[in-house]
C-alpha positions in Angstrom: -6.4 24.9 5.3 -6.7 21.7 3.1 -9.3 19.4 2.9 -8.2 16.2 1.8 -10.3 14.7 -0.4 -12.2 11.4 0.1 -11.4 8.2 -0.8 -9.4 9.1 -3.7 -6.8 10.6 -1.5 -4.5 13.7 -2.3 -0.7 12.6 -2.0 0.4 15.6 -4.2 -2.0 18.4 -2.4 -0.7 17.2 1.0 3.1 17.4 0.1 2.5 20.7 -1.5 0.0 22.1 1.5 2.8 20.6 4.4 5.3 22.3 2.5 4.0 25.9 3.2 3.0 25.1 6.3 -0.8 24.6 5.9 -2.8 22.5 8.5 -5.6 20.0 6.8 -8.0 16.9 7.7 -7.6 13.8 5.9 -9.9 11.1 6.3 -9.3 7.3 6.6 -10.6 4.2 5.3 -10.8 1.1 3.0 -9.2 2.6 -0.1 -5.4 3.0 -0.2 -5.5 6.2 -1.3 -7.6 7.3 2.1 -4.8 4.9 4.0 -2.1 6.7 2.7 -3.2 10.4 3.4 -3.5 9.0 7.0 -0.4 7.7 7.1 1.4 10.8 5.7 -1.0 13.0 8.5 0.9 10.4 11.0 4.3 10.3 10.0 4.7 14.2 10.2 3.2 14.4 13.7 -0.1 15.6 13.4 -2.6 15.6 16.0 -4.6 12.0 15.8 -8.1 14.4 15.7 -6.9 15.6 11.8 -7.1 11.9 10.7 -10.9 11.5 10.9 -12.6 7.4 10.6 -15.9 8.3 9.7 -17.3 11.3 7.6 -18.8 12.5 10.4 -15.4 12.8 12.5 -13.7 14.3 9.3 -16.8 17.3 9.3 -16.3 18.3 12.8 -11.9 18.4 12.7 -13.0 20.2 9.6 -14.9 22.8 11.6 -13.0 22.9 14.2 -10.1 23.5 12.1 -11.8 26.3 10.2 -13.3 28.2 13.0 -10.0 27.6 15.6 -7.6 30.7 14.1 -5.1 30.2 16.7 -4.9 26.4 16.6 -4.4 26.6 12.7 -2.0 29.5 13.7 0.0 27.2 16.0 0.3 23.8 13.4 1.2 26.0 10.8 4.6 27.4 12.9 5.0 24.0 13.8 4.8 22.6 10.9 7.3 25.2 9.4 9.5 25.4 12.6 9.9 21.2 12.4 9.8 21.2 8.7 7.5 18.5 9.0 7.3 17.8 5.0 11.2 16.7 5.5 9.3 13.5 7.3 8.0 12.6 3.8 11.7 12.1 2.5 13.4 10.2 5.2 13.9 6.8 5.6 15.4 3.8 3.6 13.4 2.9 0.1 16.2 0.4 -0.5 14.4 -1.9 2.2 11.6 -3.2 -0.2 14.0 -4.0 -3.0 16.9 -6.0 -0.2 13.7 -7.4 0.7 12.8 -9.0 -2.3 16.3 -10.0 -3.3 16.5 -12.2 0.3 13.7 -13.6 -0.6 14.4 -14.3 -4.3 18.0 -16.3 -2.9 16.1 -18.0 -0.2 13.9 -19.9 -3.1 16.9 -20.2 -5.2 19.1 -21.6 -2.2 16.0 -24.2 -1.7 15.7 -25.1 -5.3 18.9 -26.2 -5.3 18.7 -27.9 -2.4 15.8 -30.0 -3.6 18.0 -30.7 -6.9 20.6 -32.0 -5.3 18.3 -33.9 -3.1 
């Protein structure tokens, strides 16, 4: 099982452990590093109690995880089955950058406005 480490986060480990299938517990919190091993726990389905708040939370999914054969047993086929680390992969990166070019010809479009003005 992994045990994500806190708050520098572990974007690499959790790729890598999701790609063989192994179950972890992140933590969340202020540092964007903790945020986005939550995020990544979230986007691939995982059960909310593997995305611990408090250090206290993150100890007991930890036990729990450890001492629950079965459970891990189950999240792993899952994970495998659904091929959750696919989830990392998906989506549309292009956004951000159409983003920032609308935005760039929105000020451009009101420049010249205000020159002509």
């Amino acid at each position: 099982m992994l045990l994500s480490p806190f708050p520098f986060g572990n974007t690499n480990g959790i790729v890598d452990a999701f790609t063989v299938g192994l179950p972890g517990i992140c933590k969340t919190g202020r540092e964007v590093f903790e945020r986005i091993d939550g995020a990544m726990f979230m986007r691939t389905y995982m059960p909310g109690w593997m995305v611990a708040d408090t250090v206290e939370e993150y100890v007991e999914a930890a036990v729990r995880l450890a001492n629950n054969h079965e459970e891990r047993e189950s999240l792993r086929s899952y994970m495998l089955e659904k091929n959750v680390v696919q989830r990392f992969f998906e989506g549309r990166p292009e956004v951000f950058g159409e983003m920032v070019l609308d935005l760039v010809n929105k000020q451009k479009a009101g420049h010249a406005s205000v020159r002509t003005a």
